[in-house]
N, CA, C and O atoms as a GROMACS GRO file, in nm:
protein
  576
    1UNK      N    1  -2.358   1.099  -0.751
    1UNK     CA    2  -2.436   1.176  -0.656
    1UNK      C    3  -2.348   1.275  -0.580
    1UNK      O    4  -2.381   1.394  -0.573
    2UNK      N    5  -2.212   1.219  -0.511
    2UNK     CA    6  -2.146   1.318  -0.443
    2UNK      C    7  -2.040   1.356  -0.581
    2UNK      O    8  -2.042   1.292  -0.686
    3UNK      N    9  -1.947   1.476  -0.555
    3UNK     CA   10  -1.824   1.482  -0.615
    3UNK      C   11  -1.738   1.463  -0.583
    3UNK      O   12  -1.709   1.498  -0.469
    4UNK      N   13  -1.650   1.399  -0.660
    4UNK     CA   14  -1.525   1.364  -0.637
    4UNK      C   15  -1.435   1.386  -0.507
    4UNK      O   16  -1.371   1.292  -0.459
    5UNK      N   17  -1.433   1.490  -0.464
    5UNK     CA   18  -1.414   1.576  -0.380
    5UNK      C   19  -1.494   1.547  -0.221
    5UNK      O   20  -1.448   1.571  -0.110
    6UNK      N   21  -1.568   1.515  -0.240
    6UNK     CA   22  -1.704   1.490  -0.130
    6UNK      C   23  -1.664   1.336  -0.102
    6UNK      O   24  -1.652   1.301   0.015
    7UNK      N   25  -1.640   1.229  -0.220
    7UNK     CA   26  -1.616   1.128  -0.192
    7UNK      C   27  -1.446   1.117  -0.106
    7UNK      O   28  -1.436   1.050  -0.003
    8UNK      N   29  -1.349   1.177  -0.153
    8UNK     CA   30  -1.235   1.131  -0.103
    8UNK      C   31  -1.227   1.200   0.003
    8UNK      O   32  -1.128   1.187   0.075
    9UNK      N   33  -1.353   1.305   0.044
    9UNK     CA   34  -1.335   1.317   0.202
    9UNK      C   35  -1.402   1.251   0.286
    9UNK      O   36  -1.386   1.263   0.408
   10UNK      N   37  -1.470   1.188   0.241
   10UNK     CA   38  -1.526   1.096   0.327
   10UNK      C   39  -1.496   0.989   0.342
   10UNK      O   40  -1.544   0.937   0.443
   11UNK      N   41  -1.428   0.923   0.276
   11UNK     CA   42  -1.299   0.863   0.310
   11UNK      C   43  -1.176   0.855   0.367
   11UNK      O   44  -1.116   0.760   0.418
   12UNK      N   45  -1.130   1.039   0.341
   12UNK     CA   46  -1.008   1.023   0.410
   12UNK      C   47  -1.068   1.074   0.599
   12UNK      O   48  -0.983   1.099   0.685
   13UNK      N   49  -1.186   1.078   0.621
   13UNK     CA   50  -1.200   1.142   0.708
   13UNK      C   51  -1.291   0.962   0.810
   13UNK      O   52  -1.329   0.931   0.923
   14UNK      N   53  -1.282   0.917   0.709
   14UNK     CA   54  -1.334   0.765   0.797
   14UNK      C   55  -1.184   0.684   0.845
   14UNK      O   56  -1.153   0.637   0.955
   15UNK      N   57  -1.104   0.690   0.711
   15UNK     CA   58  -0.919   0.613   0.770
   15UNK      C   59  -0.900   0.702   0.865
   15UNK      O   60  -0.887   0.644   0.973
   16UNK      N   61  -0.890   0.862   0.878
   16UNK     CA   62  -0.823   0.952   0.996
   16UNK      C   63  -0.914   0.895   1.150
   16UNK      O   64  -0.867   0.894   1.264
   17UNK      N   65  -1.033   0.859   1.114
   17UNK     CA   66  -1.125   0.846   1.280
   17UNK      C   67  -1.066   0.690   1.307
   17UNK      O   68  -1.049   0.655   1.424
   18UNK      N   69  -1.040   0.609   1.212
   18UNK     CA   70  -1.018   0.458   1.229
   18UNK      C   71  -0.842   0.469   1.296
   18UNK      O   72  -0.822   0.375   1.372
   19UNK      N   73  -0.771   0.523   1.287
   19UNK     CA   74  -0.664   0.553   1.325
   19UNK      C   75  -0.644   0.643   1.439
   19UNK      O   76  -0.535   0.645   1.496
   20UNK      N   77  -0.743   0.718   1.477
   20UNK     CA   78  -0.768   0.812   1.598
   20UNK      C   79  -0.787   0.739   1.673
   20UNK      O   80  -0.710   0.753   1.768
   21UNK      N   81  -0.880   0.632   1.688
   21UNK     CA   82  -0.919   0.527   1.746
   21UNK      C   83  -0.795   0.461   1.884
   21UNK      O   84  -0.802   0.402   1.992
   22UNK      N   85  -0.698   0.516   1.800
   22UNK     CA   86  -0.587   0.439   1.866
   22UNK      C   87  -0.490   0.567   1.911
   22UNK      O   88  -0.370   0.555   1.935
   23UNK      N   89  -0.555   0.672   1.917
   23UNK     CA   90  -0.505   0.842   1.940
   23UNK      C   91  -0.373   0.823   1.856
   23UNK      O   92  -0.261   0.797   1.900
   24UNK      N   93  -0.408   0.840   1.735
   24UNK     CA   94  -0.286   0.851   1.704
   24UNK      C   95  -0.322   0.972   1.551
   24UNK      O   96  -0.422   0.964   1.479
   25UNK      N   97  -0.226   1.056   1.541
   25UNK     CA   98  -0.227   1.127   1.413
   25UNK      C   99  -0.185   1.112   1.340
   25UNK      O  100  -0.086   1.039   1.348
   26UNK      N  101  -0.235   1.187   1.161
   26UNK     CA  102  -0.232   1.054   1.050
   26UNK      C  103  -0.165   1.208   0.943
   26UNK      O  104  -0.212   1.317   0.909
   27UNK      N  105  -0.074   1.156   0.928
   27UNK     CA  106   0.044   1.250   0.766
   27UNK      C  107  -0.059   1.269   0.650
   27UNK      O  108  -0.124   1.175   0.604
   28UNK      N  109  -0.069   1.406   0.603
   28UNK     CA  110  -0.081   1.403   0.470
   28UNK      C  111  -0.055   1.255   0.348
   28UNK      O  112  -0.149   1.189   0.304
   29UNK      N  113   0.059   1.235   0.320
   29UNK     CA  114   0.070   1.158   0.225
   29UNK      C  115   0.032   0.978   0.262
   29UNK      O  116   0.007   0.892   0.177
   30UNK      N  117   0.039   0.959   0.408
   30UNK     CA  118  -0.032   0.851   0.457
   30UNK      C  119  -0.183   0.804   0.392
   30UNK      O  120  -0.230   0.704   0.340
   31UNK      N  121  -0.238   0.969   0.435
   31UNK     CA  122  -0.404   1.008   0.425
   31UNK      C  123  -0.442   0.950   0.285
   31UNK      O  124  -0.533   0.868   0.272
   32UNK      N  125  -0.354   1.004   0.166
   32UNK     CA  126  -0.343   1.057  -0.004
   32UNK      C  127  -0.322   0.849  -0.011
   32UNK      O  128  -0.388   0.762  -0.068
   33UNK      N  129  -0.262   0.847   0.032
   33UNK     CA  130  -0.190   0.674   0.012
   33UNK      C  131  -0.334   0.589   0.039
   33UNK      O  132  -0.392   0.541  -0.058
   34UNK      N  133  -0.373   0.577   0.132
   34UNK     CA  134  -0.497   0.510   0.192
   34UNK      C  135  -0.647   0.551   0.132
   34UNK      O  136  -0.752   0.490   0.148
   35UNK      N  137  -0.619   0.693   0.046
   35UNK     CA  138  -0.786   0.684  -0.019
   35UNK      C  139  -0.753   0.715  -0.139
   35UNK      O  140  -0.833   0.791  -0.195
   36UNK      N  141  -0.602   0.661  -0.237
   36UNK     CA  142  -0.609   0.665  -0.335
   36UNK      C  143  -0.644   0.779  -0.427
   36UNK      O  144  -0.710   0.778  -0.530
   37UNK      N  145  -0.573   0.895  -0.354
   37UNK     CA  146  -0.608   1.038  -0.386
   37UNK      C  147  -0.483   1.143  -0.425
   37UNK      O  148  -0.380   1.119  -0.362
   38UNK      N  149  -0.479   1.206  -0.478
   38UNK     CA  150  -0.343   1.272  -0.530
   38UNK      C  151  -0.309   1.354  -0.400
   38UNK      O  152  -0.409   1.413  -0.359
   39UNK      N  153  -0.216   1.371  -0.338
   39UNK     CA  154  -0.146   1.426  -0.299
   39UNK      C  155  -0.205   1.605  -0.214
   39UNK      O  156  -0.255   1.634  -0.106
   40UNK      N  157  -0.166   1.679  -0.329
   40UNK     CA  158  -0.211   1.782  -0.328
   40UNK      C  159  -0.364   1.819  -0.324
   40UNK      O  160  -0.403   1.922  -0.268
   41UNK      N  161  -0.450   1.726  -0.387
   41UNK     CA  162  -0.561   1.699  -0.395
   41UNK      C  163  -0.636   1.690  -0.287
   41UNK      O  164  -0.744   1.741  -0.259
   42UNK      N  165  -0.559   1.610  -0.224
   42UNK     CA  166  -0.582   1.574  -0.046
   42UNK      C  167  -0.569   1.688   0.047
   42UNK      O  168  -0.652   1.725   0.130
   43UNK      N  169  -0.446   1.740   0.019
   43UNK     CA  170  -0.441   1.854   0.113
   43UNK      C  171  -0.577   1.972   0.070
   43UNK      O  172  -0.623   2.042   0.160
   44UNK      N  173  -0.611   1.980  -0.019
   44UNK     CA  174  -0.743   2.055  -0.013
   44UNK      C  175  -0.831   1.998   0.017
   44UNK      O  176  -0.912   2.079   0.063
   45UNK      N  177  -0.861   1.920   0.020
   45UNK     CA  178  -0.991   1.874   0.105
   45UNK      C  179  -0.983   1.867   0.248
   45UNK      O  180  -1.073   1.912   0.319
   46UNK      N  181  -0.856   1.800   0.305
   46UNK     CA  182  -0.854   1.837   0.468
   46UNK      C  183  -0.855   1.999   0.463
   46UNK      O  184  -0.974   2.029   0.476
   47UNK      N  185  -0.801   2.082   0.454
   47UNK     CA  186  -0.785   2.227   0.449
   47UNK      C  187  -0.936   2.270   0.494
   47UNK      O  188  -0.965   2.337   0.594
   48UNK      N  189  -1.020   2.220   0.402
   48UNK     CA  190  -1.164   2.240   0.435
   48UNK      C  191  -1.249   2.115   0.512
   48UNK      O  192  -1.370   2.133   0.495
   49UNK      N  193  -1.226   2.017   0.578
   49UNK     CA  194  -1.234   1.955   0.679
   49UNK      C  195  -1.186   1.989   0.784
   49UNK      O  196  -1.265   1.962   0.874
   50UNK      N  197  -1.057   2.054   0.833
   50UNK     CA  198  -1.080   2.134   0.902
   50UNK      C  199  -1.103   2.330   0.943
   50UNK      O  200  -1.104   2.387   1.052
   51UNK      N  201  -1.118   2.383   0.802
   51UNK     CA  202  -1.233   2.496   0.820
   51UNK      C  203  -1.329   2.451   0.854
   51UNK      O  204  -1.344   2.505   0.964
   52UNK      N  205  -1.464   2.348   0.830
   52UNK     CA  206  -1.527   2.327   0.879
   52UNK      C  207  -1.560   2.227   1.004
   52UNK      O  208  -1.676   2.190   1.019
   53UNK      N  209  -1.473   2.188   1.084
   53UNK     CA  210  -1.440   2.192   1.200
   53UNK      C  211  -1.497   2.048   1.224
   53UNK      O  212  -1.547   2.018   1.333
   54UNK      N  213  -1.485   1.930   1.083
   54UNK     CA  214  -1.486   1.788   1.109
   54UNK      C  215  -1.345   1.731   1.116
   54UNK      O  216  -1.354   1.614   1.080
   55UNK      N  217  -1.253   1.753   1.138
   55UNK     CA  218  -1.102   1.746   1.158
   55UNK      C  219  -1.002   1.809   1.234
   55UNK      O  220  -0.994   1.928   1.202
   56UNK      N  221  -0.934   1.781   1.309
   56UNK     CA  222  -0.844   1.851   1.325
   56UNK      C  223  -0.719   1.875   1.274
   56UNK      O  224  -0.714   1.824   1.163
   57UNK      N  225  -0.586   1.945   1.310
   57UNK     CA  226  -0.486   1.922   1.287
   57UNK      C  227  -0.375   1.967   1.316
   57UNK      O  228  -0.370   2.084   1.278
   58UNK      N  229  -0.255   1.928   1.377
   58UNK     CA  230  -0.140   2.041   1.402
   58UNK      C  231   0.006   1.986   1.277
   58UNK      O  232   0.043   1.905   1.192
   59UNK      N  233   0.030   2.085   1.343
   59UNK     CA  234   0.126   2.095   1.233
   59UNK      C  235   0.260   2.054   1.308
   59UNK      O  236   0.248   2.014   1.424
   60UNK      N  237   0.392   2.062   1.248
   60UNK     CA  238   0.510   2.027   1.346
   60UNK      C  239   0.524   1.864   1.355
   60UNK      O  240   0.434   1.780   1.342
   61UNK      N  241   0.685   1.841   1.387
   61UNK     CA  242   0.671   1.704   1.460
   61UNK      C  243   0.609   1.623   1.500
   61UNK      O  244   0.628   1.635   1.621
   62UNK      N  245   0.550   1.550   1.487
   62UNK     CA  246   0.426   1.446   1.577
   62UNK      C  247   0.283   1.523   1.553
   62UNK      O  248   0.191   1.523   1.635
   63UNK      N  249   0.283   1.571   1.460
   63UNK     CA  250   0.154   1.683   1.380
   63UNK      C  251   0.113   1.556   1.319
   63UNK      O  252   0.156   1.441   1.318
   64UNK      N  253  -0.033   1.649   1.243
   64UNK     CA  254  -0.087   1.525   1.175
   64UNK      C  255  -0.219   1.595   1.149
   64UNK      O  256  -0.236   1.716   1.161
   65UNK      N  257  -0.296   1.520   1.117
   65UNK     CA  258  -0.503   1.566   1.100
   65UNK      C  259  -0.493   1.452   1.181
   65UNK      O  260  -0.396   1.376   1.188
   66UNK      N  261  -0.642   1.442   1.265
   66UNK     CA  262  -0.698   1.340   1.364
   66UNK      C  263  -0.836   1.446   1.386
   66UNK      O  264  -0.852   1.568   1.377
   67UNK      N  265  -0.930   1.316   1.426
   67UNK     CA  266  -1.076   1.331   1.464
   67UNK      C  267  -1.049   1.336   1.654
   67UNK      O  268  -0.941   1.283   1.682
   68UNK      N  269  -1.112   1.377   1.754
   68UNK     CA  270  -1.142   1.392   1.876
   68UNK      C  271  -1.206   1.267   1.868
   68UNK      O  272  -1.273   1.233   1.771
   69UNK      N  273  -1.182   1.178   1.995
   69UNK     CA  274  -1.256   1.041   2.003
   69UNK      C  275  -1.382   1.081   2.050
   69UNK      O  276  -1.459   0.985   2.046
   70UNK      N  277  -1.442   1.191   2.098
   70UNK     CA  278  -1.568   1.257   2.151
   70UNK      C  279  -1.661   1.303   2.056
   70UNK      O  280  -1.784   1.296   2.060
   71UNK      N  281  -1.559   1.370   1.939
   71UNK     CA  282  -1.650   1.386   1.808
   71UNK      C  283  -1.733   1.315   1.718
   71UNK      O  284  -1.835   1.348   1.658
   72UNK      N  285  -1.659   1.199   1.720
   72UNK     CA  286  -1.668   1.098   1.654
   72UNK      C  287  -1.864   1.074   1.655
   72UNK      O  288  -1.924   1.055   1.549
   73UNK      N  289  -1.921   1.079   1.757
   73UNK     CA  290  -2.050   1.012   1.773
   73UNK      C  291  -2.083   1.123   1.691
   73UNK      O  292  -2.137   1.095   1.584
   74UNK      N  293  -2.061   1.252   1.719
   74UNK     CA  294  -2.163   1.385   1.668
   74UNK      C  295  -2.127   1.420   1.521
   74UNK      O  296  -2.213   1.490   1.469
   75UNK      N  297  -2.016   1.387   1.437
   75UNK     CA  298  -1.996   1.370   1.338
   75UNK      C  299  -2.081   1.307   1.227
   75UNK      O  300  -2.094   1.193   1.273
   76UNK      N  301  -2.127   1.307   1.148
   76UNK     CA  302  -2.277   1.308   1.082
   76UNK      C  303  -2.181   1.288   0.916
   76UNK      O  304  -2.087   1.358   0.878
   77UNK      N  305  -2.235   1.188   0.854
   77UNK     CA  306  -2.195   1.205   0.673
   77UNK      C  307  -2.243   1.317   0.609
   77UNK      O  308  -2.190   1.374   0.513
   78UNK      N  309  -2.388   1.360   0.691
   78UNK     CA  310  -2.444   1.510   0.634
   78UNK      C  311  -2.368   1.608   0.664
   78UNK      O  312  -2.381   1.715   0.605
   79UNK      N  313  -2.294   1.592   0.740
   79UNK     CA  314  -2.208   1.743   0.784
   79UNK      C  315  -2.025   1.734   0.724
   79UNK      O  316  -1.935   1.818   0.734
   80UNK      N  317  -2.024   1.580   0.655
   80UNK     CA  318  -1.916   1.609   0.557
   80UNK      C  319  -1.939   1.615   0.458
   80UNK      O  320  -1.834   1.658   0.411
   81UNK      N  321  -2.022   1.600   0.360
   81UNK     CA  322  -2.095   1.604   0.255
   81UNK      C  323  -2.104   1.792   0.267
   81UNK      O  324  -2.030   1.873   0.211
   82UNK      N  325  -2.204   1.815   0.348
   82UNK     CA  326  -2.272   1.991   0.318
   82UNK      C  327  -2.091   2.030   0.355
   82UNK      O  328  -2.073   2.117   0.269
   83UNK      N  329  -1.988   2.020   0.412
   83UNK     CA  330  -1.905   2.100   0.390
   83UNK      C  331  -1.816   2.097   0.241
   83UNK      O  332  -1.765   2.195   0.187
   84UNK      N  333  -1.813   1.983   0.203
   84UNK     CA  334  -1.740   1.968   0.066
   84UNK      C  335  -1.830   2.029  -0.029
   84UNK      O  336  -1.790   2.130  -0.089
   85UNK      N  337  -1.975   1.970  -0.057
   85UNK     CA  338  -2.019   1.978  -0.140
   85UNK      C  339  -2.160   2.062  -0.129
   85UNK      O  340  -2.259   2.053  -0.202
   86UNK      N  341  -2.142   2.135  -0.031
   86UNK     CA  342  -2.277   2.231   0.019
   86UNK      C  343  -2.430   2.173   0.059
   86UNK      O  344  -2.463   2.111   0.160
   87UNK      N  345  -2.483   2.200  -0.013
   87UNK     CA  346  -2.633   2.183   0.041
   87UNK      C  347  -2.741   2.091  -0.104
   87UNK      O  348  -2.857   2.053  -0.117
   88UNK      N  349  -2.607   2.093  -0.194
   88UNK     CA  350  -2.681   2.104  -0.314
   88UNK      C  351  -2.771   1.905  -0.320
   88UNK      O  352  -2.881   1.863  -0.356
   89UNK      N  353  -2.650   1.843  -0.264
   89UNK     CA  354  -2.741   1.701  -0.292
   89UNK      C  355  -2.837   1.655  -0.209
   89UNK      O  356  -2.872   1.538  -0.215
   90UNK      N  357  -2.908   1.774  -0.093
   90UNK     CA  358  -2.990   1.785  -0.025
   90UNK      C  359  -3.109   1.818  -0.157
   90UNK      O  360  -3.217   1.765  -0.182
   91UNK      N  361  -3.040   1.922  -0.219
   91UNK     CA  362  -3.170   2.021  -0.264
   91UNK      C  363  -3.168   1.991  -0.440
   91UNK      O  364  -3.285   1.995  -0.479
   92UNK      N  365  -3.106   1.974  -0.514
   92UNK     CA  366  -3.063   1.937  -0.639
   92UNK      C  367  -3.238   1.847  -0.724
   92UNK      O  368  -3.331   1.801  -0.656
   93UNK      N  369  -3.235   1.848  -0.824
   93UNK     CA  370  -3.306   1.818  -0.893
   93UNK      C  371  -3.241   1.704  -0.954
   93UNK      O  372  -3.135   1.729  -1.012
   94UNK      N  373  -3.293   1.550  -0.954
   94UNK     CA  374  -3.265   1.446  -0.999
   94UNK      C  375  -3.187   1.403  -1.150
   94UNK      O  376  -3.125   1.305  -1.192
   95UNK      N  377  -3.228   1.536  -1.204
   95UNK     CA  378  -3.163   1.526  -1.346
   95UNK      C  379  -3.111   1.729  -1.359
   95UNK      O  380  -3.101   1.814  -1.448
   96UNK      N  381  -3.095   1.722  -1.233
   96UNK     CA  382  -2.976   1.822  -1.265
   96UNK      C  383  -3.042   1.962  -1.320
   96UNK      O  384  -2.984   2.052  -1.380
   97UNK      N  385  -3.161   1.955  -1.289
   97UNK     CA  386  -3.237   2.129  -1.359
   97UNK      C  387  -3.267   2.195  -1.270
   97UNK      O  388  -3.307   2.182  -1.155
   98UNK      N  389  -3.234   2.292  -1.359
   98UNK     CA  390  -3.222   2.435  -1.253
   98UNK      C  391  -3.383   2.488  -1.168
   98UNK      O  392  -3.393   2.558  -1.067
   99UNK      N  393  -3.507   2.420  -1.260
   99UNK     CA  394  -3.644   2.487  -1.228
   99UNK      C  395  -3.709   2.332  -1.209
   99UNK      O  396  -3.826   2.321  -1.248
  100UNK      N  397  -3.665   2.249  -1.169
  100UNK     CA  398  -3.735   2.182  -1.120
  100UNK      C  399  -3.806   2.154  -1.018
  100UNK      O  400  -3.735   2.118  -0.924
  101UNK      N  401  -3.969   2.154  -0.984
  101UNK     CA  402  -4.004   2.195  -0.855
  101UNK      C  403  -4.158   2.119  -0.844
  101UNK      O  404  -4.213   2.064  -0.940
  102UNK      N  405  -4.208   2.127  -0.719
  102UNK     CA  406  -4.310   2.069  -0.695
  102UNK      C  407  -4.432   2.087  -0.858
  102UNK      O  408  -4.496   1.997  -0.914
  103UNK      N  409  -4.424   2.245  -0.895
  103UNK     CA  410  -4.501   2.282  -0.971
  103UNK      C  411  -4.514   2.266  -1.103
  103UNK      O  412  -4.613   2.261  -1.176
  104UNK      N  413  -4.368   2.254  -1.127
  104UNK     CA  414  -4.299   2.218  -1.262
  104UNK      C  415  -4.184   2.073  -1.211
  104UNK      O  416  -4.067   2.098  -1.182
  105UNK      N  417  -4.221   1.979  -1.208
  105UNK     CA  418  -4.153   1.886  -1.186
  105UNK      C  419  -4.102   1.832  -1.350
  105UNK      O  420  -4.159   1.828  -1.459
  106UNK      N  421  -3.959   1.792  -1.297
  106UNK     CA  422  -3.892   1.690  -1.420
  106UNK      C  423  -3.944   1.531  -1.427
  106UNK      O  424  -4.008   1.487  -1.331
  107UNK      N  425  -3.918   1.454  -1.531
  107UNK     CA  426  -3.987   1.352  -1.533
  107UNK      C  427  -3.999   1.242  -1.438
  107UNK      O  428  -4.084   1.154  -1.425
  108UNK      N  429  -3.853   1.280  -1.351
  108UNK     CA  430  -3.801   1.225  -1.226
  108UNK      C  431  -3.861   1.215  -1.094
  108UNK      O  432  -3.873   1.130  -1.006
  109UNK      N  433  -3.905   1.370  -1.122
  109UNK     CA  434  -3.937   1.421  -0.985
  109UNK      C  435  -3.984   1.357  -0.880
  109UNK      O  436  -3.921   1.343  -0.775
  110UNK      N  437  -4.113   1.308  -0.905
  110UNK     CA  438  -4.188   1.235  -0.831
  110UNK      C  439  -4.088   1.095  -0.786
  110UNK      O  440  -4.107   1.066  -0.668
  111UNK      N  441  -4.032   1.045  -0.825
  111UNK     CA  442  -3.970   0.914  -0.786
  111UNK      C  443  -3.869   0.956  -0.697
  111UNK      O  444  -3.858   0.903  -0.586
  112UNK      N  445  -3.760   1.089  -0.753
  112UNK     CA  446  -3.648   1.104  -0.701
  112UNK      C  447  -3.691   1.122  -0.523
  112UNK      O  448  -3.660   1.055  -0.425
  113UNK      N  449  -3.776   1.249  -0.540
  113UNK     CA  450  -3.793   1.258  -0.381
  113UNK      C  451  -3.776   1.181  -0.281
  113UNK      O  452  -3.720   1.210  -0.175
  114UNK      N  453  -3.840   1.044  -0.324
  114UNK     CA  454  -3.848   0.950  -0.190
  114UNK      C  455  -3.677   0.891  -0.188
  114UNK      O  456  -3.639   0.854  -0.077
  115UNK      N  457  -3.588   0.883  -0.287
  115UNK     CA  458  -3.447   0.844  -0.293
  115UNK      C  459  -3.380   0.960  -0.216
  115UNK      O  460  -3.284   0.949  -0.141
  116UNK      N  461  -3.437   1.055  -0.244
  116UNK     CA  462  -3.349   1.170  -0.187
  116UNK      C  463  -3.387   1.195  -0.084
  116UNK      O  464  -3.318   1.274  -0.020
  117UNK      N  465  -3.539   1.128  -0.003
  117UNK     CA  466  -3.570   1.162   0.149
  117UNK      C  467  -3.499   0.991   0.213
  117UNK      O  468  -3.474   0.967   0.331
  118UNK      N  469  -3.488   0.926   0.135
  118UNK     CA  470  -3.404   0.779   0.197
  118UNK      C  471  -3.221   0.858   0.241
  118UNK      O  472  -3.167   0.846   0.351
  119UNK      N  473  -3.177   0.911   0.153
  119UNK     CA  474  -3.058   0.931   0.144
  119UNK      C  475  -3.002   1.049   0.210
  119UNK      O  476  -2.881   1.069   0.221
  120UNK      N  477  -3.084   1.120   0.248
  120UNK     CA  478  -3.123   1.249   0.379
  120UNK      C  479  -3.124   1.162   0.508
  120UNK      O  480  -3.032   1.186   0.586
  121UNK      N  481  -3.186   1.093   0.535
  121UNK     CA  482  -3.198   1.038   0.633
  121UNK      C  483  -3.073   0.935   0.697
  121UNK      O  484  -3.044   0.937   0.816
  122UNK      N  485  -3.007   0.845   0.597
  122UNK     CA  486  -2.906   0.836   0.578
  122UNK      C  487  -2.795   0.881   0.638
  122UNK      O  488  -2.732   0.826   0.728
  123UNK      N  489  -2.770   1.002   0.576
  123UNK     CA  490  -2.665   1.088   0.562
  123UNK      C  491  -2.680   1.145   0.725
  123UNK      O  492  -2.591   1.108   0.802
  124UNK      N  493  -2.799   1.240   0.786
  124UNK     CA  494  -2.801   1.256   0.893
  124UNK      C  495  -2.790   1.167   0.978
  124UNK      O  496  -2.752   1.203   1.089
  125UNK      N  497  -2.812   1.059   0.961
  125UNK     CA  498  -2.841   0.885   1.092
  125UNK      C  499  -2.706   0.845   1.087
  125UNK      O  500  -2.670   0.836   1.204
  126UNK      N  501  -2.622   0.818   1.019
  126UNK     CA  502  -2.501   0.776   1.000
  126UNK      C  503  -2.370   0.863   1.062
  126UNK      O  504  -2.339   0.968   1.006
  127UNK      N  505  -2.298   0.818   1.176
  127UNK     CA  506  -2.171   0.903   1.256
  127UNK      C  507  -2.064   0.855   1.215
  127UNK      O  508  -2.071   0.770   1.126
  128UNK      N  509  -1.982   0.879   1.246
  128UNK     CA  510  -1.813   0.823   1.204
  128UNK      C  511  -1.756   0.782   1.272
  128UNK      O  512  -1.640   0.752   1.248
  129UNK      N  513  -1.834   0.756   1.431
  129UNK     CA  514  -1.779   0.655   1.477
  129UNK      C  515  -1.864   0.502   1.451
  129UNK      O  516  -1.829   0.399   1.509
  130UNK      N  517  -1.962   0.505   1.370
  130UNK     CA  518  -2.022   0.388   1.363
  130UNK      C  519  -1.911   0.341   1.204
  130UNK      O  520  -1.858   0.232   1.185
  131UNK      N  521  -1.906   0.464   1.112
  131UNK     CA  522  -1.836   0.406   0.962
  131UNK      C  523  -1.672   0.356   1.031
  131UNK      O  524  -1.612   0.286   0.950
  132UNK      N  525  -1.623   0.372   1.113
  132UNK     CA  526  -1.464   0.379   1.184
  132UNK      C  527  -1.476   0.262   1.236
  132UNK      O  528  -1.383   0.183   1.219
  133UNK      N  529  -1.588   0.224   1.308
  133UNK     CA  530  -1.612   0.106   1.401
  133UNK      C  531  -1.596  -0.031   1.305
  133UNK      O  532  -1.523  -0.126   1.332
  134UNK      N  533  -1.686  -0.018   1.178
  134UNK     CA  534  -1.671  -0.143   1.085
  134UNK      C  535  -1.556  -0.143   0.998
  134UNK      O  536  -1.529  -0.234   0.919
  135UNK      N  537  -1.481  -0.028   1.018
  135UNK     CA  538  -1.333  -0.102   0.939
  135UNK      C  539  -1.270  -0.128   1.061
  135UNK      O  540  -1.205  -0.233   1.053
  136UNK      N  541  -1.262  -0.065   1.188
  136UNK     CA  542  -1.175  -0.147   1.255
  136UNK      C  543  -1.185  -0.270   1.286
  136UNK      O  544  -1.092  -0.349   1.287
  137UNK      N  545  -1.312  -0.296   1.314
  137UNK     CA  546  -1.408  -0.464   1.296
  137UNK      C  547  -1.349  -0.558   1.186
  137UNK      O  548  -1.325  -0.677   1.206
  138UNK      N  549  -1.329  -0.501   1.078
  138UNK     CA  550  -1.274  -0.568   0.920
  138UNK      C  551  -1.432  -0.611   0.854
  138UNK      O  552  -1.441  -0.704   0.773
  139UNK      N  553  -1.540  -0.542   0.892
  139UNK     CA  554  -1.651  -0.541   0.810
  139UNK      C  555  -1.684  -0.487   0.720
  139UNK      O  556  -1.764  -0.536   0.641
  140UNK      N  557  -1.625  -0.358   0.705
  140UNK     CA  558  -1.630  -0.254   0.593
  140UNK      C  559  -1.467  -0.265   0.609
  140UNK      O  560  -1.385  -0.296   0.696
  141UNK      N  561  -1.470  -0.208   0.424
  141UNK     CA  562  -1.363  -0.186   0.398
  141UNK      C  563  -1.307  -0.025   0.268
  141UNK      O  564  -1.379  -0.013   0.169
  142UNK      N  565  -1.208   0.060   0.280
  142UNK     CA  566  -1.178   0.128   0.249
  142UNK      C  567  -1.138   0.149   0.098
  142UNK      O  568  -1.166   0.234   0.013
  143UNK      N  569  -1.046   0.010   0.103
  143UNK     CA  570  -0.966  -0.013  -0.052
  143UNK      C  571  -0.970  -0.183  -0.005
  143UNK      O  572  -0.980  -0.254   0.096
  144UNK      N  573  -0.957  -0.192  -0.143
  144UNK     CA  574  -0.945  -0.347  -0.209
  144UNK      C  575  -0.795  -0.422  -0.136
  144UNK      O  576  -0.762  -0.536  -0.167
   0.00000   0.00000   0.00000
């Protein structure tokens, strides 16, 4: 459903708030280490976590990426999702066609909607300080 890309930021952007938690800022290769993500790989996805202004980061000595402990509530999975991966798994057609529509529906159609109005809802209802809260808890977990 998400890409690759969409997934390891939402990950690396749940370890960075779980570690903010404790104001503290989190290294590139820390980040790459903890969501099992290449390196370089990583650094493009924060790059655009913070263009789109769910991250921060400085650079220098005692630099790092970190979440604002204030952000945290207003932070939304929909608003890391639409920055990685746009608008499309809002709007996308269940099997991936380009003309699929109320009028011309795919064989899907009808079923997908209500998965995709569950998973909308979801995505908007869900903050990062609630996904941050259950790993610091040890209820959710990141990696094995």
């Amino acid at each position: 459903m998400f890409s690759k890309s969409c997934e390891y930021a939402i990950r690396a952007t749940i370890f960075i708030a779980t570690q903010c938690c404790n104001e503290e800022k989190v290294g590139l290769k820390e980040i790459a280490k903890e969501i099992d993500s290449p390196i370089a790989f990583t650094a493009k996805i924060l790059q655009e976590l913070v263009r789109n202004s769910i991250i921060k980061s400085r650079k220098g000595v005692g630099g790092g990426f970190m979440v604002l402990r204030e952000d945290m509530k207003l932070i939304t999975l929909s608003k890391i999702v639409k920055a990685i991966d746009g608008d499309s798994v809002f709007l996308r057609c269940g099997l991936g066609l380009s003309n699929c529509s109320e009028d011309h529906p795919c064989p899907v159609h009808e079923k997908f909607k209500f998965v995709k109005k569950d998973l909308i809802f979801m995505l908007e209802n869900t903050s990062l300080e609630e996904l941050a809260l259950g790993i610091k808890k040890g209820i959710t977990f990141l990696k094995y």
